[in-house]
C-alpha positions in Angstrom: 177.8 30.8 201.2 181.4 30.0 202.4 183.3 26.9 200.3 183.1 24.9 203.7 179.0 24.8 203.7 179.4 24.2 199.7 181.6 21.3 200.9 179.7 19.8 203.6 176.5 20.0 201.1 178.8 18.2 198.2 179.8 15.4 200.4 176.2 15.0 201.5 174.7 14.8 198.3 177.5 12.3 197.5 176.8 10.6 200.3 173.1 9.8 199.9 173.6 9.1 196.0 176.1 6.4 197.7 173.9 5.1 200.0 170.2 4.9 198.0 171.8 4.7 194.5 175.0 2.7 194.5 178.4 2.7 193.1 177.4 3.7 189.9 174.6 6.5 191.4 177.9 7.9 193.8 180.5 8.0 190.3 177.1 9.9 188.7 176.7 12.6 191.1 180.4 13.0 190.9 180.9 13.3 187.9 178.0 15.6 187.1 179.3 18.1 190.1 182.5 17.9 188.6 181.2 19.3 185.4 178.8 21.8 186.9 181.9 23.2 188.9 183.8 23.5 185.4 180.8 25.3 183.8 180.3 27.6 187.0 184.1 28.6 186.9 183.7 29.3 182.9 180.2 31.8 183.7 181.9 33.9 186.5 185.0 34.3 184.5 187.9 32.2 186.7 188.6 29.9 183.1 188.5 30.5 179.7 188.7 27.3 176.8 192.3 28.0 175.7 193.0 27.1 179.5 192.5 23.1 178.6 194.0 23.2 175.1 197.4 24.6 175.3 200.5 22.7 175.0 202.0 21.3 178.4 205.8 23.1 177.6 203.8 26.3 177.9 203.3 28.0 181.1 201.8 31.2 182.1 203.3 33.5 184.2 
């Protein structure tokens, strides 16, 4: 599935929790994609935890 139809569904889903749900229904679904797109990056490899607890000065290379 190509990161444009993942998109498009994304925006939809937002879109209806907006609608039906609300404010608060809209900030939900966001949120909760947010964190599923976190924990799908950890599973296929792309982060690892050290990547949200180093220090600012240092920088990878």
């Amino acid at each position: 599935m190509s990161m444009a139809v993942v998109g498009m569904i994304a925006g939809m889903a937002l879109g209806f929790a907006g609608y039906f749900g609300g404010f608060g229904a809209f900030l939900l679904v966001a949120a909760l994609g947010a964190v599923g797109f976190v924990v799908g990056r950890f599973l296929e490899g792309d982060l690892e935890p050290g990547d949200f607890f180093r220090p600012r000065d240092h920088r990878r290379r």
